[in-house]
LOPABA-911920 format. One record per residue (C-alpha): residue number from 1; x, y, z; residue in one letter. Coordinates in Angstrom, 2 decimals. Example, Ala and Ser with C-alpha at 12.3 -4.5 7.8 and 13.67 -1.06 7.14 Angstrom:
BEGIN
<1,<12.30,-4.50,7.80>,"A">
<2,<13.67,-1.06,7.14>,"S">
//
This chain:
BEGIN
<1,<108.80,125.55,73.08>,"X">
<2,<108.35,126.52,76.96>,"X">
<3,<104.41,124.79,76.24>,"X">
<4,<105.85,121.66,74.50>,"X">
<5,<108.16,121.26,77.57>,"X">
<6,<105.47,121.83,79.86>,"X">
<7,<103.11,119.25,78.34>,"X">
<8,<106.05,116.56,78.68>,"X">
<9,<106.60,117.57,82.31>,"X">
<10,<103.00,117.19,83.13>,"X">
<11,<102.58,113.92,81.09>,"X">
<12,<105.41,112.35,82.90>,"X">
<13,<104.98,113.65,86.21>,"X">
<14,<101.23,111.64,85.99>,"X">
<15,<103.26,109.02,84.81>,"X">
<16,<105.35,108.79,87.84>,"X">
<17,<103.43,109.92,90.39>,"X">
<18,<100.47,106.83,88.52>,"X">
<19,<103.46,104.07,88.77>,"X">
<20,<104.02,105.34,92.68>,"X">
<21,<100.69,105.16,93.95>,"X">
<22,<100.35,101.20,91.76>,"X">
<23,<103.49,100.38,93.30>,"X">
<24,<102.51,101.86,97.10>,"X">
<25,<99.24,99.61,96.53>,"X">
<26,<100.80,96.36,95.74>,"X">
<27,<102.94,96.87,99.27>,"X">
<28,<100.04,97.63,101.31>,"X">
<29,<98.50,94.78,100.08>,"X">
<30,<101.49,92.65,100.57>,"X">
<31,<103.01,93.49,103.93>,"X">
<32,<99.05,94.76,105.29>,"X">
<33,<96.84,92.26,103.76>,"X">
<34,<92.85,93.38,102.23>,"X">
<35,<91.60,96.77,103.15>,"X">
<36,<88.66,95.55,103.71>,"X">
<37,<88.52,95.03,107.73>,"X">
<38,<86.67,96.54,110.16>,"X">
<39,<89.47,97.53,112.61>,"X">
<40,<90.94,99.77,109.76>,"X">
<41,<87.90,101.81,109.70>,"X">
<42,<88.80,104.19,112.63>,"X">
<43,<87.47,107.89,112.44>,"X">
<44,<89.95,109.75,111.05>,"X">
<45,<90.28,106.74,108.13>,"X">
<46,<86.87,107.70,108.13>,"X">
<47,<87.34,110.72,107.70>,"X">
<48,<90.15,110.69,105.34>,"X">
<49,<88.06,108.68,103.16>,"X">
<50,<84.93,110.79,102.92>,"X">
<51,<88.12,113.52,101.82>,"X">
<52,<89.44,111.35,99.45>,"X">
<53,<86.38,110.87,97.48>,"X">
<54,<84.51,114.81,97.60>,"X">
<55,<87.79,115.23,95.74>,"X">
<56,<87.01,112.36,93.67>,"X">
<57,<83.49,113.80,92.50>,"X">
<58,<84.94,117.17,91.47>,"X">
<59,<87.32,114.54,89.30>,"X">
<60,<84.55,112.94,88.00>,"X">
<61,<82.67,115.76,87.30>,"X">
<62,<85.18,116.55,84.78>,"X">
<63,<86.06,112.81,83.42>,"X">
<64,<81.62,113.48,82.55>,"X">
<65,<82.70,116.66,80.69>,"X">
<66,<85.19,115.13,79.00>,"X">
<67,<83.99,112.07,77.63>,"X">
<68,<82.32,111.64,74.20>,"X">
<69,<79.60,109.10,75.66>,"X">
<70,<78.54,107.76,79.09>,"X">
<71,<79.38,104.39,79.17>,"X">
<72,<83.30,105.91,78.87>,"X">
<73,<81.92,108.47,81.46>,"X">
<74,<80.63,105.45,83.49>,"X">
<75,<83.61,103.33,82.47>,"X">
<76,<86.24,105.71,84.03>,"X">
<77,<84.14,106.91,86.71>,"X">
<78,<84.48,103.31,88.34>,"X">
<79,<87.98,103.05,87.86>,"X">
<80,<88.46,106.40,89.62>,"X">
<81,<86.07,105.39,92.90>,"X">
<82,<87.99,101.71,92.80>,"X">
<83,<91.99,102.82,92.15>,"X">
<84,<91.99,106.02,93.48>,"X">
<85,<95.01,108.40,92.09>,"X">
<86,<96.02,105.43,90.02>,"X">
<87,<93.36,106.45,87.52>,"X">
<88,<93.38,109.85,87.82>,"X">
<89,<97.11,109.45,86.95>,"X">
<90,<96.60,107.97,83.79>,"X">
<91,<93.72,109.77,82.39>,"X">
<92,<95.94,112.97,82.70>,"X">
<93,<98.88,111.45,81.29>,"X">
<94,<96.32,110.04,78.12>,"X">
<95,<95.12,113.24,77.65>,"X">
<96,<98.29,114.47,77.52>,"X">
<97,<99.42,112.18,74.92>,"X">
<98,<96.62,113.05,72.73>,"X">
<99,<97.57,116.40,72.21>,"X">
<100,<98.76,117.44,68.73>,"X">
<101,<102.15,119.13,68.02>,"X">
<102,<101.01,122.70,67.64>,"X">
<103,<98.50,121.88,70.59>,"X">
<104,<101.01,121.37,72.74>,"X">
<105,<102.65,124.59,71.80>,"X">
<106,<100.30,126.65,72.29>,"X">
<107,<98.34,125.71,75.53>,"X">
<108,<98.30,122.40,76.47>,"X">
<109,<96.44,122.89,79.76>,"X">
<110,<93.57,124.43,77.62>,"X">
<111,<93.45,121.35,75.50>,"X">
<112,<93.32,119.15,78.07>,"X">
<113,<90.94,120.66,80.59>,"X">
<114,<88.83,121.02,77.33>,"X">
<115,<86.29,118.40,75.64>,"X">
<116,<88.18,116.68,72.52>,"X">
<117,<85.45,117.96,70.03>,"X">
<118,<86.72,121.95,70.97>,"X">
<119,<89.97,120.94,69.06>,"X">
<120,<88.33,121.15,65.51>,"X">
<121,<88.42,125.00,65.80>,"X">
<122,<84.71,125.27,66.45>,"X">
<123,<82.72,126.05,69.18>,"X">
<124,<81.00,123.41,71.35>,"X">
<125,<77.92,123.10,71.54>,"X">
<126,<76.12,125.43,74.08>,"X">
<127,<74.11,122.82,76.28>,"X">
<128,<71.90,123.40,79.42>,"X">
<129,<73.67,125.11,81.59>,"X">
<130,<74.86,123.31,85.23>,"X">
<131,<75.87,125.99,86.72>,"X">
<132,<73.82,126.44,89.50>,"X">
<133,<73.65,122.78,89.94>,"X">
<134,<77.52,122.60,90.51>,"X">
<135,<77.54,125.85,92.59>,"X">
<136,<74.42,123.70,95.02>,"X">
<137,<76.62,120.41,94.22>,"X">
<138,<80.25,121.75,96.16>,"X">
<139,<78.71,123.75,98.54>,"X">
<140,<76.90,121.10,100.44>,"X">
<141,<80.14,118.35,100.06>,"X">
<142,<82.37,121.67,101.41>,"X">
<143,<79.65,121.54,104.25>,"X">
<144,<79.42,117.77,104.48>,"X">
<145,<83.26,117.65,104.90>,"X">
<146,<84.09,120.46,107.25>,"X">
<147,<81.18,119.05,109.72>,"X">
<148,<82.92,115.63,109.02>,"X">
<149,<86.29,117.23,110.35>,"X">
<150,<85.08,118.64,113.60>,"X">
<151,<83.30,116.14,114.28>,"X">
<152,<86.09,113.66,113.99>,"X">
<153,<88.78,116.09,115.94>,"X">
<154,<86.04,116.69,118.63>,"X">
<155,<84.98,113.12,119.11>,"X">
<156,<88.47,111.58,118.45>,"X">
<157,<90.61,114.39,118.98>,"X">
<158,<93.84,115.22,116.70>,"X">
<159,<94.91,113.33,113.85>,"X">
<160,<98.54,113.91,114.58>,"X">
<161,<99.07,110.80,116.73>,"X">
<162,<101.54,108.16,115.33>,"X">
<163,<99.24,105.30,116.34>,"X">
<164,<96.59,106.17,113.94>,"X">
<165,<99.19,106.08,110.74>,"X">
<166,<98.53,102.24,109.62>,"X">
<167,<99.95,101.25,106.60>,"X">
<168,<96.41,101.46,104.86>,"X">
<169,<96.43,104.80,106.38>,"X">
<170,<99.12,105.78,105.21>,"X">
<171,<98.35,104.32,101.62>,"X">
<172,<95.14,106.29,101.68>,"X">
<173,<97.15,109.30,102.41>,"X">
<174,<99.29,108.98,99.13>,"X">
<175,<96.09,108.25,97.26>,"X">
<176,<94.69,111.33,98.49>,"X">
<177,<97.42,114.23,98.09>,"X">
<178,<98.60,112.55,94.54>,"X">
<179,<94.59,113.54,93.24>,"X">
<180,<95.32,116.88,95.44>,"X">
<181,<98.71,117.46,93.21>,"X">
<182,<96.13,117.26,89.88>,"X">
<183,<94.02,119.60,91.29>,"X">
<184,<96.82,122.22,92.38>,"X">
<185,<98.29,121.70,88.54>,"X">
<186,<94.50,122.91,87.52>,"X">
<187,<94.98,125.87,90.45>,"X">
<188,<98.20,126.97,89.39>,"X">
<189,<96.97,127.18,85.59>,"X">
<190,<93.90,129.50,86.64>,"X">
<191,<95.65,131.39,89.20>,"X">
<192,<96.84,135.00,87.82>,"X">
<193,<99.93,135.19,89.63>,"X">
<194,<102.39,132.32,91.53>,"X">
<195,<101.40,134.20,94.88>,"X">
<196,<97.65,133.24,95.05>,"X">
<197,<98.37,130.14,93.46>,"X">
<198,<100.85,128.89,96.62>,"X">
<199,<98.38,129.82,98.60>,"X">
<200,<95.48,128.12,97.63>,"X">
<201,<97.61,124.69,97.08>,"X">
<202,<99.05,125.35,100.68>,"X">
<203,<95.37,125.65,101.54>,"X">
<204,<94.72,122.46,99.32>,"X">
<205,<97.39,120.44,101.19>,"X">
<206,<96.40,121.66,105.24>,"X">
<207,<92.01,121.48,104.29>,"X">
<208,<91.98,118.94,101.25>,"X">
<209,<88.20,118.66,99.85>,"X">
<210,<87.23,122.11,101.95>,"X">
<211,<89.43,124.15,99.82>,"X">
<212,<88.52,122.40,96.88>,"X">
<213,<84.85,122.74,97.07>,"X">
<214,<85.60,126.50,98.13>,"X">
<215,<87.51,126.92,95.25>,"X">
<216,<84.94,125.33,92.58>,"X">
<217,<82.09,126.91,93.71>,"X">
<218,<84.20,130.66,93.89>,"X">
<219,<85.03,129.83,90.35>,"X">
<220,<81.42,129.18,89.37>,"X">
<221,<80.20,132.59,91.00>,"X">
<222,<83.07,134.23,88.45>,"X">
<223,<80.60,132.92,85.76>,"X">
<224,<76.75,133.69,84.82>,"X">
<225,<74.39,131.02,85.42>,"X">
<226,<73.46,131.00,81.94>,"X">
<227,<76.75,130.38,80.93>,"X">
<228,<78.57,126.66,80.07>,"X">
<229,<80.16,124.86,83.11>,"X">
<230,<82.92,124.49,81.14>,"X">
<231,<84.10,128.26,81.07>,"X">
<232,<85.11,127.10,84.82>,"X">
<233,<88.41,125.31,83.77>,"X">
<234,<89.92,127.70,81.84>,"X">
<235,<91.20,131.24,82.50>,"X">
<236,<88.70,134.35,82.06>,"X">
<237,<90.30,135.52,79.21>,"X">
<238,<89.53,132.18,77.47>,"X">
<239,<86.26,131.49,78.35>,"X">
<240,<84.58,133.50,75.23>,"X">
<241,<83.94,131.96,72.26>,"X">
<242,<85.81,133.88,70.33>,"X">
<243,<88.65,132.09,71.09>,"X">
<244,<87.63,128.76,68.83>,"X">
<245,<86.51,131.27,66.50>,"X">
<246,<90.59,132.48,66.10>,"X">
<247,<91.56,129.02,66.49>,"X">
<248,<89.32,128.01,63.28>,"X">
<249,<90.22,131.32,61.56>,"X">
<250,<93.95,130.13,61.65>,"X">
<251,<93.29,127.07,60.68>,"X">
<252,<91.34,128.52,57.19>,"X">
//
């Protein structure tokens, strides 16, 4: 029942936070006109955008995962670099909604972080391994943003300055920590205990893509290299096998 409940609260909190991101859009563009100007495009925008969208890889990394073929890989992939958080929203909140009943009961974040095929009860298909391709992948956009960081604070100094929060600015912002509030839901599933967990989504919030490229590629050294990329979204205790094997044998 607790799961069930769970799976509602996520799919609606997507929902919402989806609707407040469409409806902080429409204002920006509204009372702020296009985005597209060159004034807006001060260094820490800069900055915030090259942020926004290392988080926005380790998204799409996933959405690839997920997807059955690559023209929905493609397909959603655009949508996410275009509308931000709004699509992220609502690809959670879908995925949510296609969870059975009695997947919803008894794990819904290991349904959803999971490929749709892995819900027949069998195992996926072991394919080459990315491992060390993701591990190479995060570490340099972990390095790309934390040199993009002190660069910005040494050449433009801090961001906390009340002249540089624009209403694009500002929209950005929203954009950004709503895709940082999917990837703490992901943290807070993996983490062992509520302790670590705050503290790596405090992390998440102060560093953004830093802590998430840290995170991803500590997750990837918990794994082999021969292993599936996949065993990275779900807890250690799940990442066997063995566990669509039960799955299947309950469902004979």
């Amino acid at each position: 029942m607790a799961n069930i409940s769970l799976a509602t609260a996520l799919r609606t909190l997507f929902t919402i936070l989806g609707l407040l991101m469409l409806v902080t859009l429409l204002y920006t563009l509204l009372t702020d006109g296009l985005p597209f100007r060159k004034e807006l495009l001060t260094p820490w925008m800069t900055a915030t955008l090259v942020d926004f969208y290392i988080n926005v890889v380790a998204l799409s990394v996933w959405v690839v995962y997920k997807e059955a073929n690559w023209i929905s890989s493609i397909l959603w992939i655009v949508f996410l670099v275009c509308f931000g958080s709004i699509t992220t929203s609502v690809y959670i909140a879908v995925q949510f909604l296609k969870l059975s009943s009695q997947e919803s009961s008894q794990d819904p974040m290991y349904y959803v972080l999971l490929r749709h095929p892995n819900k027949n009860g069998t195992a996926p298909k072991r394919e080459y391994s990315s491992v060390v391709t993701l591990r190479i992948l995060f570490s340099i956009l972990g390095v790309v943003m934390l040199g993009t960081l002190v660069y910005t604070i040494v050449t433009d100094g801090s961001p906390f300055r009340i002249e540089l929060l624009t209403p694009w600015l500002s929209a950005t912002l929203v954009d950004f920590y709503i895709n940082v509030v999917a990837l703490a839901v992901w943290v807070a599933y993996k983490e062992s205990c509520w302790v670590s967990a705050v503290l790596w989504i405090i992390l998440l919030i102060c560093f953004g893509s830093i802590i998430t490229c840290f995170y991803i590629v500590r997750e990837l050294f918990q794994i082999s290299s021969q292993d599936p990329a996949y065993f990275v979204l779900v807890h250690h205790d799940d990442r066997a096998e063995n566990k669509y094997k039960g799955i299947s044998g309950e469902a004979t």
